[in-house]
BAMIPA-232483 format. One record per residue (C-alpha): residue number from 0; x, y, z. Coordinates in steps of 0.02 Angstrom, whole numbers. Example, Ala and Ser with C-alpha at 12.3 -4.5 7.8 and 13.67 -1.06 7.14 Angstrom:
! residues 2
@num: 0	u: 615	v: -225	w: 390
@num: 1	u: 684	v: -53	w: 357
***
This chain:
! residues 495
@num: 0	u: -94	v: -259	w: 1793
@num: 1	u: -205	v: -137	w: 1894
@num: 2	u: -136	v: -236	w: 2045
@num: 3	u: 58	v: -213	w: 1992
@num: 4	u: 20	v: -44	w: 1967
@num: 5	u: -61	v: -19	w: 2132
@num: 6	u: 81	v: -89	w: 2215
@num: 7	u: 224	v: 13	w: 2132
@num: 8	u: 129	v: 189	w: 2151
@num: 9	u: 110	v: 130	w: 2343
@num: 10	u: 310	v: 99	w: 2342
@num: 11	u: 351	v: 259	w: 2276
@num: 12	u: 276	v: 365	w: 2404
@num: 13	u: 380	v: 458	w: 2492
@num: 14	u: 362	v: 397	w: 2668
@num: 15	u: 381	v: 215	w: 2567
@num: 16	u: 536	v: 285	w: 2515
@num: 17	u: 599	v: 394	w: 2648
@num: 18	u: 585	v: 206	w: 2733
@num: 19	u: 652	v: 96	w: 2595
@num: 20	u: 815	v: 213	w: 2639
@num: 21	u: 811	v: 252	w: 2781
@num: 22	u: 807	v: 73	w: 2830
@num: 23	u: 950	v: 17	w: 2695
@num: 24	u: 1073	v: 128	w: 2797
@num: 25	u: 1010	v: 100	w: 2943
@num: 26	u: 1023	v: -102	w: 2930
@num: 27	u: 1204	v: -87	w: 2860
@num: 28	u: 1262	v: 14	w: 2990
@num: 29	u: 1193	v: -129	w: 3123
@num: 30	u: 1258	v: -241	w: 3017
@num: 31	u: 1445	v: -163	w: 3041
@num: 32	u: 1419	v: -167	w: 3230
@num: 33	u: 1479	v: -331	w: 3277
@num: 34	u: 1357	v: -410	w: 3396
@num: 35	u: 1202	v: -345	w: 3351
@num: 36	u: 1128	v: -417	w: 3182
@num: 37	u: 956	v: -424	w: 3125
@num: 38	u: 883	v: -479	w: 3260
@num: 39	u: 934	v: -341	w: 3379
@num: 40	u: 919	v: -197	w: 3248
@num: 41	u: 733	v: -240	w: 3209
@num: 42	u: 679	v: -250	w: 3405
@num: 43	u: 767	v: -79	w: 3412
@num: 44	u: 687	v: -7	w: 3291
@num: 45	u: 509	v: -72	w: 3328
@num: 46	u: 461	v: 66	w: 3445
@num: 47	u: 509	v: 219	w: 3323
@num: 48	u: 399	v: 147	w: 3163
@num: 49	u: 240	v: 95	w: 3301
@num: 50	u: 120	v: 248	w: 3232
@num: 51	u: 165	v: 226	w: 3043
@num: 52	u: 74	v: 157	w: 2926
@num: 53	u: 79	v: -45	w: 2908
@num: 54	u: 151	v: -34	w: 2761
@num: 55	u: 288	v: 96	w: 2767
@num: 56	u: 334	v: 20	w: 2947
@num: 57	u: 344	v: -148	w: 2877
@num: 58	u: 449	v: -87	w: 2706
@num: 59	u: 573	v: 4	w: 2859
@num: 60	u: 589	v: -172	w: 2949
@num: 61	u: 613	v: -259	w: 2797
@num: 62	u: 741	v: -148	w: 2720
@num: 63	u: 852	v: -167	w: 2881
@num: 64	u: 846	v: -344	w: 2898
@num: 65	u: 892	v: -391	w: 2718
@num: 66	u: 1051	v: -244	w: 2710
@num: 67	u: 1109	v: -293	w: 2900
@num: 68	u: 1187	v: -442	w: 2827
@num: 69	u: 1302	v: -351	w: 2705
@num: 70	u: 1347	v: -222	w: 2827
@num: 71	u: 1432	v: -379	w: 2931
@num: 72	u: 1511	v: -423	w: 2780
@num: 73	u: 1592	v: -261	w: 2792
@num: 74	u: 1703	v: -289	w: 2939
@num: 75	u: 1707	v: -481	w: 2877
@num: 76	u: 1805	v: -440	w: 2743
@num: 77	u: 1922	v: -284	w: 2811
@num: 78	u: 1956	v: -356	w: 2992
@num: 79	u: 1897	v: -533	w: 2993
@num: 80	u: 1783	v: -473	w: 3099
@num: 81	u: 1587	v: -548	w: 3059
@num: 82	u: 1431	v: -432	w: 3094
@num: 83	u: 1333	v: -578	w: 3116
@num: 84	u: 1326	v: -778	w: 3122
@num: 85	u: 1288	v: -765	w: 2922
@num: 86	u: 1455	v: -676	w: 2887
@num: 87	u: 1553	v: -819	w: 2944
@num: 88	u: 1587	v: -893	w: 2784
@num: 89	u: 1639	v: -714	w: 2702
@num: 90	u: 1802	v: -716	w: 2816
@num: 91	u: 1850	v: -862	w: 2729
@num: 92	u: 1913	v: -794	w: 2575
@num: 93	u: 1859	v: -603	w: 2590
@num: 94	u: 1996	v: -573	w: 2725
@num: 95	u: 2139	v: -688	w: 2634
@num: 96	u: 2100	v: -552	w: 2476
@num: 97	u: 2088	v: -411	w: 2610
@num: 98	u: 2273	v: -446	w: 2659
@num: 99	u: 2319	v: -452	w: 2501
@num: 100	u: 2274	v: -291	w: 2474
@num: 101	u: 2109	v: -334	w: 2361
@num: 102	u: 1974	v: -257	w: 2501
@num: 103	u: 1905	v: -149	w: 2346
@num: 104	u: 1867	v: -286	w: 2253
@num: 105	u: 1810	v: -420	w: 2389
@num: 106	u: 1682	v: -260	w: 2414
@num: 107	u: 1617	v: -261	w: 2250
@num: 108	u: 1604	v: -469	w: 2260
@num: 109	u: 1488	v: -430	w: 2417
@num: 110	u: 1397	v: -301	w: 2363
@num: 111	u: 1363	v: -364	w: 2193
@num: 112	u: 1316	v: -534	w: 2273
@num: 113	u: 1203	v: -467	w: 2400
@num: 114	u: 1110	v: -378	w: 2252
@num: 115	u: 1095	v: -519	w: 2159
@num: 116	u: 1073	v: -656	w: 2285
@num: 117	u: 955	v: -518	w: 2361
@num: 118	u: 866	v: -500	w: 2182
@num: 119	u: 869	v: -687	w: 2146
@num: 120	u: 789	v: -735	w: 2309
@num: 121	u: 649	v: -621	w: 2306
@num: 122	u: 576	v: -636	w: 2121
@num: 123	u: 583	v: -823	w: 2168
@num: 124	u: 497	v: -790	w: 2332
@num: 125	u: 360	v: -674	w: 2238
@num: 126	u: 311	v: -814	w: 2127
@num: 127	u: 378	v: -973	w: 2217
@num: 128	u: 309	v: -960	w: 2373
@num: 129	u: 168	v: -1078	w: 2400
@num: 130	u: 271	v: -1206	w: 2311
@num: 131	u: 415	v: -1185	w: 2438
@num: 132	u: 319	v: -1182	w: 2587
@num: 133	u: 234	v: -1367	w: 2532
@num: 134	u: 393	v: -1433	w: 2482
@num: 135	u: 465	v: -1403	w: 2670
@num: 136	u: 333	v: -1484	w: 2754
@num: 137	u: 382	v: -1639	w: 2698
@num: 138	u: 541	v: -1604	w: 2827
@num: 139	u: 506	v: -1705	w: 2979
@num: 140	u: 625	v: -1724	w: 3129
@num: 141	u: 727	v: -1860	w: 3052
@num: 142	u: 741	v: -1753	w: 2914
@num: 143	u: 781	v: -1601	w: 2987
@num: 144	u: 913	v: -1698	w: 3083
@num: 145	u: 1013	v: -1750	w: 2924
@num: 146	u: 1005	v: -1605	w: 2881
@num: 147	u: 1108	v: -1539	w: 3019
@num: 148	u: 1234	v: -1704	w: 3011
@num: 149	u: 1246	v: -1644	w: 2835
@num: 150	u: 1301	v: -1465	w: 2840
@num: 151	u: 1425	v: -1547	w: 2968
@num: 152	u: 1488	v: -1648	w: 2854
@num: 153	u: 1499	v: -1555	w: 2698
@num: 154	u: 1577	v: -1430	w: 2811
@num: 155	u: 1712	v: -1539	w: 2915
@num: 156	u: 1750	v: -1624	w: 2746
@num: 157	u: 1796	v: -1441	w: 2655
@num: 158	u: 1951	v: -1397	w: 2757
@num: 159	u: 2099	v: -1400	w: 2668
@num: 160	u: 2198	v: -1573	w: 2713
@num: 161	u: 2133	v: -1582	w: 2887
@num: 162	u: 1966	v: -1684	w: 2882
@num: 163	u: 1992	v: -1766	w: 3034
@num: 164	u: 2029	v: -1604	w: 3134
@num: 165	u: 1869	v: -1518	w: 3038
@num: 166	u: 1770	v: -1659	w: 3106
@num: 167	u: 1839	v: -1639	w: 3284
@num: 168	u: 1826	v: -1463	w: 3286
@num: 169	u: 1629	v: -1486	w: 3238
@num: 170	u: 1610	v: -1616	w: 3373
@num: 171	u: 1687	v: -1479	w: 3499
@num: 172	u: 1566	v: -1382	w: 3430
@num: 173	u: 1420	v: -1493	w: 3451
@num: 174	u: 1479	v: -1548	w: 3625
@num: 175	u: 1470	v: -1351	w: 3682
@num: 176	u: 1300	v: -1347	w: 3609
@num: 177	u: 1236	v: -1461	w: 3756
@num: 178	u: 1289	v: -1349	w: 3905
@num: 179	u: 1118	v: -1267	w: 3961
@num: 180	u: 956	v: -1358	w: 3990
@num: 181	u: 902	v: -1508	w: 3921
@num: 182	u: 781	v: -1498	w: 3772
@num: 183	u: 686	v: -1645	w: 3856
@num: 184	u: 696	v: -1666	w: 4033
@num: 185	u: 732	v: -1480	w: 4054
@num: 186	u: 873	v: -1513	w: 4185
@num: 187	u: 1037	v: -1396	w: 4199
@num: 188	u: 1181	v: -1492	w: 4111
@num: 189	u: 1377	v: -1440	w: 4130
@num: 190	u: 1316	v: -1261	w: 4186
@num: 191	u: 1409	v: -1268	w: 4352
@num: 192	u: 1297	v: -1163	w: 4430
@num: 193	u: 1353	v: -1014	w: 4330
@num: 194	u: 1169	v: -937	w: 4284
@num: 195	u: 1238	v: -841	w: 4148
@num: 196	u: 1266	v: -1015	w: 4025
@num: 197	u: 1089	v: -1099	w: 4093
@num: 198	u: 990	v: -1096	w: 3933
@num: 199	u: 1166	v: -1122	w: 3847
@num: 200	u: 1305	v: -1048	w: 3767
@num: 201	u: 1258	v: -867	w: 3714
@num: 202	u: 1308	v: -868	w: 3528
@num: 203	u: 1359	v: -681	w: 3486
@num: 204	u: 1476	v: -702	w: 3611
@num: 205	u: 1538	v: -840	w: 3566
@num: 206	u: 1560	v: -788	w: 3377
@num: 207	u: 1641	v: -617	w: 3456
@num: 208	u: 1786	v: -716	w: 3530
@num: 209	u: 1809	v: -858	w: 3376
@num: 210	u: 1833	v: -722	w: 3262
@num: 211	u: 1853	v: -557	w: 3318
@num: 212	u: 1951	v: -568	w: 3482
@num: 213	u: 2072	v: -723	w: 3384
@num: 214	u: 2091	v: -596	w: 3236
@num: 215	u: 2150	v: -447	w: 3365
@num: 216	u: 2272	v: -578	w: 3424
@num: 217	u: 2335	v: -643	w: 3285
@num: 218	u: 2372	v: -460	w: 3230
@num: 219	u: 2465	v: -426	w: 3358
@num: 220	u: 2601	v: -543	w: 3353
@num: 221	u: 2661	v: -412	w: 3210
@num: 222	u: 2642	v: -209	w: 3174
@num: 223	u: 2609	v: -213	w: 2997
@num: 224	u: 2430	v: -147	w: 2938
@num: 225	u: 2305	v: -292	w: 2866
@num: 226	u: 2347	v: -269	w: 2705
@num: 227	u: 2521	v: -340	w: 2713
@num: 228	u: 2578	v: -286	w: 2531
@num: 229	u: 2579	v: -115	w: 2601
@num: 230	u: 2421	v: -41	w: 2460
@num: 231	u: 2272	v: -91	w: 2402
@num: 232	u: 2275	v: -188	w: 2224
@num: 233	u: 2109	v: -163	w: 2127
@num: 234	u: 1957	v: -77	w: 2176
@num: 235	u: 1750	v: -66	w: 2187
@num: 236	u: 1727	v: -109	w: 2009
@num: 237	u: 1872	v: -247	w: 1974
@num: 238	u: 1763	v: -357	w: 2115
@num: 239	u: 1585	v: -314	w: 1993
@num: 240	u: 1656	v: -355	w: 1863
@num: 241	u: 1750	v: -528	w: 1923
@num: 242	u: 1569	v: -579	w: 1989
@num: 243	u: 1487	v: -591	w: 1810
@num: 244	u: 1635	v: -688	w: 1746
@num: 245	u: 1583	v: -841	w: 1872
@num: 246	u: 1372	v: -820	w: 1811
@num: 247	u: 1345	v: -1021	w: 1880
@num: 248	u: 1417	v: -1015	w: 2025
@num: 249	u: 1298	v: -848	w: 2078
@num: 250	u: 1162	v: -950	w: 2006
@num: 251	u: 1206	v: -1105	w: 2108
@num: 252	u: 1233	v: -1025	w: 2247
@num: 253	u: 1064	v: -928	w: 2238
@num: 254	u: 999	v: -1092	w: 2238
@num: 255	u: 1062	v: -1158	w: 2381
@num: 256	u: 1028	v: -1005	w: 2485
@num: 257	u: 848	v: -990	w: 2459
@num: 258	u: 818	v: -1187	w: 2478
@num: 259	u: 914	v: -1183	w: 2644
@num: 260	u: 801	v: -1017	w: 2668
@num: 261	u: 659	v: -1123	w: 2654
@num: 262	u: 701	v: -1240	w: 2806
@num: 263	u: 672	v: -1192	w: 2968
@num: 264	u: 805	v: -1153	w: 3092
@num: 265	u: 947	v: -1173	w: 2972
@num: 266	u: 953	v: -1014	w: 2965
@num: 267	u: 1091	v: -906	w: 2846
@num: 268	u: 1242	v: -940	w: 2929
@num: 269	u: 1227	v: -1116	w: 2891
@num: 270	u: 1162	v: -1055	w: 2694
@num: 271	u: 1331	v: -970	w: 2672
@num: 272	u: 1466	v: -1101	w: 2753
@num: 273	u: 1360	v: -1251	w: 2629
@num: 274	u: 1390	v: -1141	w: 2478
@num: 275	u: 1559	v: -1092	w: 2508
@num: 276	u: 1590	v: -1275	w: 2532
@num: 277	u: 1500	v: -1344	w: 2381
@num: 278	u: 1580	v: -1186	w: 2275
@num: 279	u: 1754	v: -1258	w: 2347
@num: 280	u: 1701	v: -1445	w: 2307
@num: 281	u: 1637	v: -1383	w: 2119
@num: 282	u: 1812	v: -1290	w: 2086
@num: 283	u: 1956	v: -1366	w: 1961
@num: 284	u: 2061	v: -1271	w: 2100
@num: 285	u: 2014	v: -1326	w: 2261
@num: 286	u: 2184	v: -1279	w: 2349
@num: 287	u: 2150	v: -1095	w: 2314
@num: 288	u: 2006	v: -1081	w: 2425
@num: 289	u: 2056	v: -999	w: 2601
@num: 290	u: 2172	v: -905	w: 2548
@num: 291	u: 2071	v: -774	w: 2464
@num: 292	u: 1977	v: -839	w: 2307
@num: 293	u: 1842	v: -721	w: 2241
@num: 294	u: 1715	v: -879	w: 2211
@num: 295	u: 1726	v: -918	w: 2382
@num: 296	u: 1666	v: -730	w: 2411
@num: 297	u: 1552	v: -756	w: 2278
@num: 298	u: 1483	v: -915	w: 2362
@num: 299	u: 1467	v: -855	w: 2536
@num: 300	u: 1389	v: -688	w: 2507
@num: 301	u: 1266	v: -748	w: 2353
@num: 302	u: 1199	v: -893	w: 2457
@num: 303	u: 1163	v: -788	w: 2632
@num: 304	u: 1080	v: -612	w: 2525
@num: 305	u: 976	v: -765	w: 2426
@num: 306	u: 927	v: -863	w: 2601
@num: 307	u: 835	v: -707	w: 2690
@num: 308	u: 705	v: -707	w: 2561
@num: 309	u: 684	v: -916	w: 2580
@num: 310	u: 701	v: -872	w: 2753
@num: 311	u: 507	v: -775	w: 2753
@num: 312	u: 438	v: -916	w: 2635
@num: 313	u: 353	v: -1024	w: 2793
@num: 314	u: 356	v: -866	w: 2901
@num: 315	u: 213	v: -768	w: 2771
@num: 316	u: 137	v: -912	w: 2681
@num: 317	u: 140	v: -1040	w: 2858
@num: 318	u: 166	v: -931	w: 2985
@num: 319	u: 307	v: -1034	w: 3039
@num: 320	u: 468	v: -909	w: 3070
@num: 321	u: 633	v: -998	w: 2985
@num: 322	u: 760	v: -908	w: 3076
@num: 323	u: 759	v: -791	w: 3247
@num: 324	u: 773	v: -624	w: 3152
@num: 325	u: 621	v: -698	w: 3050
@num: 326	u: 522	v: -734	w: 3208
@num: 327	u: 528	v: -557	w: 3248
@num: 328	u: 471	v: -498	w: 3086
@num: 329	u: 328	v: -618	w: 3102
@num: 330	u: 312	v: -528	w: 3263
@num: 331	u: 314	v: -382	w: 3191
@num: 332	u: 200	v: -420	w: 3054
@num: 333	u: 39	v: -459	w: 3185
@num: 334	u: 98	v: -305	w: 3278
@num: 335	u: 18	v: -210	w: 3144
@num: 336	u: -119	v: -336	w: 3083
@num: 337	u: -31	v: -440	w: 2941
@num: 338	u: -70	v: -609	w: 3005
@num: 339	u: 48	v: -734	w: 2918
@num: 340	u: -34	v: -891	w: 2830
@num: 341	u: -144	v: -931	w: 2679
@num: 342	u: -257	v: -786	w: 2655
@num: 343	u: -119	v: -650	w: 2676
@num: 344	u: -98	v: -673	w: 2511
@num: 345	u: -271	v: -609	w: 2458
@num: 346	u: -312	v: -515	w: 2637
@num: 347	u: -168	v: -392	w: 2647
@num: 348	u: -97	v: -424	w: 2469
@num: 349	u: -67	v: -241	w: 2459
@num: 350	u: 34	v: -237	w: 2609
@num: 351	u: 146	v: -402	w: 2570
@num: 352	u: 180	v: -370	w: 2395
@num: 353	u: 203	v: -200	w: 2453
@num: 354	u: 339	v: -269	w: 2574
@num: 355	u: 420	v: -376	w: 2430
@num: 356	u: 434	v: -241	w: 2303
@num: 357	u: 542	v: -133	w: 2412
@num: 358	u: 648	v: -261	w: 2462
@num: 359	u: 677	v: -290	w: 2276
@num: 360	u: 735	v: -131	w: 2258
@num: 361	u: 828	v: -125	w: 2426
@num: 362	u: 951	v: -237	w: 2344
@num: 363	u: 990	v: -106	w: 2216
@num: 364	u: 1001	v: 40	w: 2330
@num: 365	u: 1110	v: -82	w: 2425
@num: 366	u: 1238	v: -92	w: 2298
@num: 367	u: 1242	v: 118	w: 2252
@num: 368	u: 1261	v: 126	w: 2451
@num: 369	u: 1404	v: 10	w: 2447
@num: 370	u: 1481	v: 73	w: 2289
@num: 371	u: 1468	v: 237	w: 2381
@num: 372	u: 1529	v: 191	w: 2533
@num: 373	u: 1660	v: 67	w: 2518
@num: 374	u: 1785	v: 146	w: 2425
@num: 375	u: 1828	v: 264	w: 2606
@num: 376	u: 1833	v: 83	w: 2693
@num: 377	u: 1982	v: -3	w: 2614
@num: 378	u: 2082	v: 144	w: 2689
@num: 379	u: 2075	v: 39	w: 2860
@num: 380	u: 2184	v: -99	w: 2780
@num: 381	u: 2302	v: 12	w: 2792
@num: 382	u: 2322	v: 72	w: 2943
@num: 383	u: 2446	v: 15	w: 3070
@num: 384	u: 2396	v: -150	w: 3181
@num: 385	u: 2436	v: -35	w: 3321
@num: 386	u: 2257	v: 60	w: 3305
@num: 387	u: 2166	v: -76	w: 3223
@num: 388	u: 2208	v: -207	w: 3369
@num: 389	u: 2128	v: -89	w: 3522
@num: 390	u: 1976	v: -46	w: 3402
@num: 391	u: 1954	v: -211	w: 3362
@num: 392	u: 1940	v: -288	w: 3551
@num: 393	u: 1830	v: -103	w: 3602
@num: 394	u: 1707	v: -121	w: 3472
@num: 395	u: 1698	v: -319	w: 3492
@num: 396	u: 1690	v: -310	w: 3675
@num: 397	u: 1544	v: -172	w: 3683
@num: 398	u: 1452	v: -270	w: 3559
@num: 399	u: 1480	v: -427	w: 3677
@num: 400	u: 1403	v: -315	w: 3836
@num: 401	u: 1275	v: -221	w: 3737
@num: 402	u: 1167	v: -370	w: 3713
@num: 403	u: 1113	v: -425	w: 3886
@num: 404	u: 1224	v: -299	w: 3979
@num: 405	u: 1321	v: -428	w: 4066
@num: 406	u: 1498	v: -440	w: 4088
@num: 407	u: 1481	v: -622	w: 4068
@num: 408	u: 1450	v: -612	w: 3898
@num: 409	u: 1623	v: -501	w: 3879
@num: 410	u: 1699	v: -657	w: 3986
@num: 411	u: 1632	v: -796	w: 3850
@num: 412	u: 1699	v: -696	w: 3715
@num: 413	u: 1857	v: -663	w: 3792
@num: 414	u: 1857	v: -874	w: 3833
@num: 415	u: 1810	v: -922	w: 3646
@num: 416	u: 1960	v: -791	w: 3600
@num: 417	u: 2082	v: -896	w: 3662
@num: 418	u: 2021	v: -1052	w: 3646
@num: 419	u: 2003	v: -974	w: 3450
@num: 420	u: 2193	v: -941	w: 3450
@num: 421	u: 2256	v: -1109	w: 3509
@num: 422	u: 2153	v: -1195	w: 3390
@num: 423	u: 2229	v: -1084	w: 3235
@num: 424	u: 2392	v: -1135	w: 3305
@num: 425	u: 2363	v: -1299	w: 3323
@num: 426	u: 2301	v: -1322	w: 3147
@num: 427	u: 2124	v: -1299	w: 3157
@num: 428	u: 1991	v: -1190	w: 3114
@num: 429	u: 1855	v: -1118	w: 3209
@num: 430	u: 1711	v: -1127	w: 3087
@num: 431	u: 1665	v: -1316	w: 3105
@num: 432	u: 1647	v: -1253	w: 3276
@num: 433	u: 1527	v: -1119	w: 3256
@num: 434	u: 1428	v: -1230	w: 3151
@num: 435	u: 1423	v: -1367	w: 3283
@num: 436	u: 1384	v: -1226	w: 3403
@num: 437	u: 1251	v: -1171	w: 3279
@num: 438	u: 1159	v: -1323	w: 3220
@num: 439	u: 1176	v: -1429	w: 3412
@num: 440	u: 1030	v: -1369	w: 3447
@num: 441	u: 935	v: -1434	w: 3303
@num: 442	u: 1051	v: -1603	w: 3302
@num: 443	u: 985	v: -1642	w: 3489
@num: 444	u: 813	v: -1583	w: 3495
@num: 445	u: 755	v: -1674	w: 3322
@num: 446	u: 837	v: -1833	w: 3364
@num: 447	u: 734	v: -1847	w: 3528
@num: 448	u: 589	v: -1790	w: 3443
@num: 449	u: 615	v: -1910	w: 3301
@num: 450	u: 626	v: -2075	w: 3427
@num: 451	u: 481	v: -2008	w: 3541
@num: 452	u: 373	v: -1978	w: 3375
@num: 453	u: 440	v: -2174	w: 3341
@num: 454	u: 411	v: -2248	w: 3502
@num: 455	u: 607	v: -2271	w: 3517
@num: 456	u: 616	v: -2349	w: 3326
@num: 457	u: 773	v: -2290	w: 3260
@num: 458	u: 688	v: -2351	w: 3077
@num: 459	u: 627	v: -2169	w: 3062
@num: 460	u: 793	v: -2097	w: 3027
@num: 461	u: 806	v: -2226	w: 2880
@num: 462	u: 632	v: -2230	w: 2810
@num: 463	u: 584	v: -2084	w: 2687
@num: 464	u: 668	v: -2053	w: 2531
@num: 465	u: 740	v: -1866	w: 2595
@num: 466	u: 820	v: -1951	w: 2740
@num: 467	u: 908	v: -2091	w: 2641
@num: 468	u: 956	v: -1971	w: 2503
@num: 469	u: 1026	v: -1839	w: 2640
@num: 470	u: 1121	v: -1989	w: 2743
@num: 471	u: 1200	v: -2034	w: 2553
@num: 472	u: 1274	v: -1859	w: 2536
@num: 473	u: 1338	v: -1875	w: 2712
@num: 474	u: 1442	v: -2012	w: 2677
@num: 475	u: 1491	v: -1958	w: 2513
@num: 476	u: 1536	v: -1774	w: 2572
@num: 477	u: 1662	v: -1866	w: 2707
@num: 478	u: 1759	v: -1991	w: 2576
@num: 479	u: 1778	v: -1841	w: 2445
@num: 480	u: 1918	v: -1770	w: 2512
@num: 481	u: 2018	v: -1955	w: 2525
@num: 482	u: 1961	v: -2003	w: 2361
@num: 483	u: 2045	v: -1861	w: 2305
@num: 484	u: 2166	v: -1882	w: 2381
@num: 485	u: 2201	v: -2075	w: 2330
@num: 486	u: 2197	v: -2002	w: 2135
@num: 487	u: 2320	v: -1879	w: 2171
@num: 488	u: 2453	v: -2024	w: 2229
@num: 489	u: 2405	v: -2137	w: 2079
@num: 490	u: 2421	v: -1995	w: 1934
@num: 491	u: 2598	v: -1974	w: 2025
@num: 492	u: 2650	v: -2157	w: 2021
@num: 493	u: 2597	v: -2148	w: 1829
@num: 494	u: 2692	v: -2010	w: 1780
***
């Protein structure tokens, strides 16, 4: 008890505070800024908290890495645009309901799930930790490469009477992942001697075209606003209140966040397109999903506020970052002394449980900052596709050429636009894609890994009881959809 007290009259300091704030507005307003994301916002903000104390600096980097992710869930949700990789599931359903004129109440599904997903994750990381950390180093690289094949699956298999073209559209996305150099030999591969794509396809780019530059297109073929009923239906408190009525699927997907959390370089993108997917395969009404059906919001959002705090489980109690926005708050940690492993836990326990408190509370303050603020947002629904278009490609664009300052990056995400547009025409959708794009990487490198641990045995991706169980759901996730499919055409020929 004299530890728990120590710990909350060290939160409640005012610098703690004044940093616990100041780095909840600061990470949404990142997160809004399509392009930049965690990752980005913390490296920026690393030289202005150098002279602070460990623990107010760390309670400032914490605070804007957990609230970047709703602020991309912001623009998600009003103009299908995604802060960052983890918001790609929110556009889903959040900007089906936005066009329908509920962007007040797909607001209140996000904030409410980032509090509680938020909440959720971190009590379990408080008390779980050592647990989880054990539990994922039982992943080896055949395991972590199911993994992958899985979310592909699971992911492919969840659009709406087009698994074939979900699968293609992951393989596209799998066979852009290669361009760059080799994880092995560490030879060029499809570059064409363009220097800008030699360690691969930049992903913010890439996810600045799919969505954002597709979206601006696909609102200009007409001049209505977003919200194409003209209003907004509902508000802040309607979406609150519609959360608690669906208490199992907040729960499962809290679940599934933080174990994806747990695994390394799954990272929450991948957290939130699995949930929405399982939340979609759970449903008695599948066919509503995509076209804006607050579980799906409930799903996405939930499962990404719930992975963050997995996410630090092996990056604190290992050492081992889960994610790229993780690695630099490991970074960031043994800037200022906190060296992650073991005996942080009785070392700097101060400092870390410190760190965890105020993010506890961050996900309150979260939800009075988004009560507060998005009730002035839903006004851009309605404004006329004629302003929203131009702001759209501006913002996207400069967040493109702010990360590396290269108009290459402005020329991939113009690219991806396009090739984003056909494929919405054509029938398919873009997200397999980004996952492919997303989890290539890991596909490729643990394979290799995997055969050179085996001495070219391809028994290892068979052998342990993880693998076989994760190769089961595979194959299960992919005949779903036709088994449903079959007993749809049988109930008809009874009736």
């Amino acid at each position: 008890m004299d530890a728990v007290f120590s710990i909350i009259t060290s939160l409640f300091q005012w610098q703690n505070l004044a940093a616990l704030i100041g780095g909840t507005i600061s990470g949404i307003i990142i997160g809004v800024l399509p392009g930049l994301g965690p990752s980005a916002g913390m490296a920026l903000a690393l030289p202005f908290v150098l002279k602070w104390d460990p623990a107010t600096a760390l309670i400032f980097i914490g605070a804007l890495f957990k609230c970047s992710n709703y602020g991309g869930s912001i623009t998600a949700i009003l103009v299908n645009t995604p802060g960052d990789a983890a918001n790609a599931a929110t556009i889903l359903d959040g900007y089906p309901m936005c066009e329908k004129g509920r962007a007040g109440i797909a607001l209140g599904l996000s904030a409410t799930g980032a509090m509680v997903g938020g909440t959720l994750g971190m009590i379990c990381l408080i008390f779980a930790a050592p647990f989880l950390a054990r539990f994922a180093l039982k992943f080896g690289a055949a395991e972590y490469f199911w993994v992958a094949v899985f979310a592909l699956s699971i992911i492919a298999a969840s659009v709406k009477g087009a698994t074939i073209k979900g699968i293609i559209s992951g393989g596209m996305g799998l066979m852009i992942s290669t361009v760059g150099t080799d994880v092995i030999t560490g030879h060029e591969r499809f570059t064409f001697g363009w220097a800008a794509i030699a360690d691969g396809i930049p992903f913010i780019p890439v996810l600045v075209g799919l969505f954002a530059v597709t979206q601006a297109l696909v609102l200009a073929e007409w001049a209505e606003s977003i919200s194409r009923i003209g209003r907004v239906a509902g508000g802040f408190w309607e979406g609150v209140t519609t959360y608690f009525k669906h208490p199992f699927a907040a729960m499962r997907s809290a679940a599934i966040g933080l174990f994806i959390g747990v695994l390394p370089a799954v990272g929450m993108s991948s957290a939130g397109l699995l949930s929405w997917a399982e939340a979609k395969r759970e449903s008695k009404h599948q066919e509503t999903f995509g076209t804006g059906e607050p579980e799906g919001v409930i799903a996405s959002e939930t499962a990404t506020n719930a992975c963050m705090p997995g996410d630090l489980v092996c990056t604190v109690a290992l050492g081992v970052p889960g994610s790229i926005g993780a690695a630099i708050f490991l970074g960031i940690m043994i800037v200022f002394g906190v060296v992650p492993g073991p005996l942080v836990f009785t070392e700097k326990a101060d400092i870390i449980y410190s760190v965890f408190a105020a993010m506890v509370v961050t996900s309150f303050l979260l939800f009075l900052v988004g009560m507060t603020v998005a009730r002035h947002l839903v006004v851009v629904t309605l404004l006329p596709n004629e302003i929203i278009v131009p702001a759209i490609l501006v913002v996207s664009l400069l967040g493109s050429f702010a990360i590396n300052y290269s108009m290459s990056d402005v020329v991939i995400s113009l690219a991806f636009g396009a090739i984003g547009y056909i494929m919405l025409k054509g029938g398919f959708t873009p997200v397999p894609l980004l996952l492919g794009l997303v989890l290539g990487h890991m596909v490729e490198s643990n394979y290799h890994r995997a055969l050179l641990l085996s001495r070219g045995s391809y028994s290892i991706f068979f052998s342990s009881a993880i693998s076989k169980f994760l190769i089961f759901l595979t194959i299960l996730s992919l005949i779903i959809p036709y088994l449903g499919l079959l007993w749809e055409k049988m109930t008809r020929r009874e009736k």
